[in-house]
N, C-alpha and C positions, 0 to 999 in steps of 0.2 A: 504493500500500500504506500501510496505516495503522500510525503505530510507536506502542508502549507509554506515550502518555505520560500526565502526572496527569489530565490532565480523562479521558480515556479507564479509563484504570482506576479513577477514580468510577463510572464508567458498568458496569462488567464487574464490581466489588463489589457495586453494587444487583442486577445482571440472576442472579449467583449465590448471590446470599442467597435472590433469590426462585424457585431449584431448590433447595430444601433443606429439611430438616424445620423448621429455627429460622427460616423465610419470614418475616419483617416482617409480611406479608399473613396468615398463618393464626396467626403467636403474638398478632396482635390479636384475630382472631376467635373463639380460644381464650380470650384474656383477657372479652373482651365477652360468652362466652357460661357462662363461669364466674360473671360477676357477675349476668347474668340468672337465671342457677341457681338463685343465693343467695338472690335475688332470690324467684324464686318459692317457693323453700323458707319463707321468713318469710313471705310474703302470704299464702302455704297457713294457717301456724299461727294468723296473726293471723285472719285470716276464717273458720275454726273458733272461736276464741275470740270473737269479737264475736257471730257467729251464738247460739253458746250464754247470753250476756249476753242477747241482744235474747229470746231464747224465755225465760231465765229471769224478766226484768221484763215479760212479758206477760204471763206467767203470774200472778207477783205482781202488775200493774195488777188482773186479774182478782181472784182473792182477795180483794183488799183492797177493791175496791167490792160483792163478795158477800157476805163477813162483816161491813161496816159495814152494810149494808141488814138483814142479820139480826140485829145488835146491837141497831139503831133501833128497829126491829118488836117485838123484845124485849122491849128497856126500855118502852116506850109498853103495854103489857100489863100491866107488874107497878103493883101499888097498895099504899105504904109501908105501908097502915092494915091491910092484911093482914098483914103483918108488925112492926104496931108494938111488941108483948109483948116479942119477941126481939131486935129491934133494940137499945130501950132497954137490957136485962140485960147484953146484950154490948156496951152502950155502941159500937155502930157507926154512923157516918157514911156511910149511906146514902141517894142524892139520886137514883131512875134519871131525872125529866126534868132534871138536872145535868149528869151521865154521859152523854145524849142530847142535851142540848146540845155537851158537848166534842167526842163526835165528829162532830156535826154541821159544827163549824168547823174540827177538825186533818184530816176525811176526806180534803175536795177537795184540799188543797193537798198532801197528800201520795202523791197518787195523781197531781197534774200534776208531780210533781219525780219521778216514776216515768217519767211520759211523755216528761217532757224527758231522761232517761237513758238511757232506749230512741231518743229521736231521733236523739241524739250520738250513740249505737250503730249508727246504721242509716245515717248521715251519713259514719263511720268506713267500714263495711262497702262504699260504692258508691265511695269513695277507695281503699280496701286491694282491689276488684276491679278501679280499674281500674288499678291500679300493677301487678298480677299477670298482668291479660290480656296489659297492652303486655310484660310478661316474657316470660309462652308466645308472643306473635306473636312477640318477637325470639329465640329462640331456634328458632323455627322458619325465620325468616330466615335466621341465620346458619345453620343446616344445610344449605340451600341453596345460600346460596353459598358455604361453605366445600367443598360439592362441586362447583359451579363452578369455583372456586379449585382443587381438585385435574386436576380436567381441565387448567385452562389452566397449572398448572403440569408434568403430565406434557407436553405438547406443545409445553412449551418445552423441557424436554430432552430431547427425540426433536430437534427444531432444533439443538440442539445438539452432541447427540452425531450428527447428520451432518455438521455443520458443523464439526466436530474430525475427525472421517473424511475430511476433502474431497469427500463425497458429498453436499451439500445442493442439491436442486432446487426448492426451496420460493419462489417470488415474492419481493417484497420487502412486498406489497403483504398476504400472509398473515403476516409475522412480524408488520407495523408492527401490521396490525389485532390482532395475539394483544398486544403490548405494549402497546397502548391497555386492554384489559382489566385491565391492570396499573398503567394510570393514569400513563403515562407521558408527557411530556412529547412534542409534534409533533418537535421534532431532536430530542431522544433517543431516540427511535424510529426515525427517521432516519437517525442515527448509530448505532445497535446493528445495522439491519437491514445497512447496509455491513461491517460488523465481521464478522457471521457467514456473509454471504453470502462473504466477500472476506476467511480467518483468517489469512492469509498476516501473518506476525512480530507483530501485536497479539496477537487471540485464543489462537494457540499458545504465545507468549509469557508472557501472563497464566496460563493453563491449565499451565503448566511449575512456574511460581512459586508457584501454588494448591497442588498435588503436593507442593511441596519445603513449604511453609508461609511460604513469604515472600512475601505481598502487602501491602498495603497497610499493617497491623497495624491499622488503625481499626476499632472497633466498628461495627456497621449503625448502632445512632442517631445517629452521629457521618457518617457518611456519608450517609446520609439527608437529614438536619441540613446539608449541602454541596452538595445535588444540586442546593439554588436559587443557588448561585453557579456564576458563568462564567468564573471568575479563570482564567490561563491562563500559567504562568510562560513568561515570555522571556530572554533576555539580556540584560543591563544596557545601559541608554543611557542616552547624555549627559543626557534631557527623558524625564521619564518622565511619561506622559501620561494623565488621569483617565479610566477607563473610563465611558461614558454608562450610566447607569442604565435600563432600559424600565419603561413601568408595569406590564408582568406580576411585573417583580422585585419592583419597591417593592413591591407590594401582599403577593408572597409572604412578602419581607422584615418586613412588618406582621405578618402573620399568627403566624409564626414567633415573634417579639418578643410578641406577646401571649399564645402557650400552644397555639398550634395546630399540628397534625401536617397541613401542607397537601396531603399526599399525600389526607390524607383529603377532597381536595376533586376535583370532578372538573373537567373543563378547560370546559368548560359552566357550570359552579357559578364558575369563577373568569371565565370570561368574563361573566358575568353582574352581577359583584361588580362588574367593569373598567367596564363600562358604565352604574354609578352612582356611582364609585368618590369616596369623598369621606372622608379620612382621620382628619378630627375627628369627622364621623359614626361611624364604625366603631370606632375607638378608644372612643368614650365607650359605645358602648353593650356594648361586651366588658367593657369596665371596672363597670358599672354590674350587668352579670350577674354578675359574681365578686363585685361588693360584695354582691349579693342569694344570693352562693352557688347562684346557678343554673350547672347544666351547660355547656360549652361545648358538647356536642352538640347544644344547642338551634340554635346554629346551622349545624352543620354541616350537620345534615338540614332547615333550613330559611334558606340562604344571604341569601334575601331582606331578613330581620332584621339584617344587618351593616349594612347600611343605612340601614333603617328611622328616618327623623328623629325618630318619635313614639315609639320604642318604649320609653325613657326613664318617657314623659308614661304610657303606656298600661298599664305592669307596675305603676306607683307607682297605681296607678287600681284594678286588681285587689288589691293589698295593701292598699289603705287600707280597702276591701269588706271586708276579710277574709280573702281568697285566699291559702295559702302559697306561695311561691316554687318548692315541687316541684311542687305544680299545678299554677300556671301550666308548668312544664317540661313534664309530662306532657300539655301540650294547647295547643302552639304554633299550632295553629289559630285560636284566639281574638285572640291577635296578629298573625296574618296575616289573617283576614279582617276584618274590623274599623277602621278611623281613629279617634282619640281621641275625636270628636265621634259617629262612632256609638255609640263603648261607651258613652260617658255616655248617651246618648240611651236603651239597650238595658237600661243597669242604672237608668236613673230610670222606667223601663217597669216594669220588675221591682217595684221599689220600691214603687209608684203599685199594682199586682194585689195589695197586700198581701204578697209575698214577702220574703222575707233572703235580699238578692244572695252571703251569705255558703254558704248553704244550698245554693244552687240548683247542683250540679254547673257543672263550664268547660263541659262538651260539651254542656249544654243552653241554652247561651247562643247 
């Protein structure tokens, strides 16, 4: 039988926050799908607004080279000597091949400073569609799985509430799998599927103290925040002895220290990390995205990047081009498929067709 003790009630504070309306798991995905909202709410306004800029300087390009063509045509018609009597009297300065001069020279350049204002517009408009799209597909994700999330979360307390019955017949082998979906730890999964199958003095224990309001008192971030530690109080001895570190901690322990919610990783994503695992590497280039104000989500949804030795060489590559550092976020692709030596290669190609690598959307690279 298992008794109440701290490591264990970490474990029964996560597993009941995530039966609850204030879940960890869905006040994120409430938070994420809030700021997609926003999200799409201004790209909407903004890409109305650009759209009507670019039709109204077509419109004006148009005008202004149909009216200088009929001004020209005009002028080149009229002959001063038919009007010399009148001119004189009223003492006017009137010159029309002067006038057919000037506009001859202010037309074109004010009709390419018109082109260039619709470019930037249209340049604008293919950035604000795709910050908007990636808003609609994420908000279409998370409804997804925040209905995932509801399933796996009614079916953990159906588990539960048989497992407080002493009627649970459930495997061990169907709890651990529903806690995987929960992104749990292989033993703590392990260890909860024992707890619930087996409630006798932990679970009704804990469950007594939940009732009364006396558990742990720590906040979920604050527990959350502890679930990568394995501290385990004992009794005083005479030698108190260093616990070994594993590299799954140190690395969690990194992640943690630099701004990351490593829950948000999944145990794939961190084995993955482990099997390149290189600490100066990954430190510098977390550091190097906050110094560029780029998202940490950039890695989270693209782990490989923790990594990444070049990835340094290859953002500073895209910014010197021109590229803002939300674009590049917006299209972590470019850094994942790509070596330093290809992009140069890709962007002195660009270069070389006559293009502005500044121009040329990420995702057409």
């Amino acid at each position: 039988m298992k008794m109440l003790t701290a490591e264990i009630t970490k474990l029964l504070d996560k597993l009941y926050n995530l039966r609850g309306e204030d879940s960890v798991i869905l006040s994120k995905m409430d938070s994420e799908r809030s700021k997609a909202e926003e999200t799409k709410e201004r790209t909407a306004k903004e890409k109305t607004t650009l759209q009507e800029t670019i039709t109204n300087l077509t419109e004006e390009e148009r005008v202004l080279a149909e009216e200088g063509e009929k001004l020209v045509a005009i002028l080149s018609r009229i002959k001063t000597d038919d009007f010399k009597i009148v001119l004189e009297k009223l003492n006017v300065d009137f010159n029309p091949d002067k006038i057919s001069e000037e506009v001859n020279r202010l037309l074109p350049a004010t009709i390419s400073k018109v082109q260039e204002e619709k470019k930037s517009a249209e340049d604008g408009l293919v950035k604000v569609e795709v910050e908007m799209n990636t808003a609609i597909a994420t908000i279409e994700e998370l409804a997804i799985r925040k209905d995932e999330a509801l399933s796996n979360q009614a079916r953990l307390n159906e588990y539960f509430d048989l497992a407080l019955n002493g009627n649970i017949n459930i495997t061990r082998d169907s709890i651990t799998s529903l806690l995987e979906k929960f992104e749990f730890t292989e033993d703590e999964c392990r260890e909860a599927a024992k707890i619930m199958m087996f409630p006798e003095d932990a679970l009704y224990d804990y469950e007594n103290k939940a009732q009364n309001g006396s558990t742990s008192g720590k906040s979920i971030s604050e527990v959350f925040a502890e679930a990568k530690e394995s501290v385990v109080m004992e009794e005083e001895k005479p030698v108190v002895e260093e616990k070994s570190v594993s590299p799954k901690e140190a690395l969690i322990s990194l992640l943690t220290e630099l701004g990351f919610d490593y829950l948000d990783f999944t145990s794939n994503d961190i084995d993955k990390v482990l099997a390149n695992y290189n600490e100066t590497d990954l430190r510098r280039n977390v550091e190097f995205a906050k110094a560029k104000e780029i998202k940490l989500d950039l890695f989270v949804d693209n782990v490989e990047l923790l990594y990444d030795r070049e990835l340094e060489q290859k953002i500073s590559k895209l910014i010197e081009v021109g590229k803002e550092p939300f674009d590049i976020y917006l299209n972590p692709n470019i850094l994942i498929k790509y070596n330093i030596k290809d992009l140069d290669s890709t962007i002195d190609r660009l270069k070389n067709s006559g293009l502005d690598p500044k121009k040329v959307p990420l995702i057409a690279y």
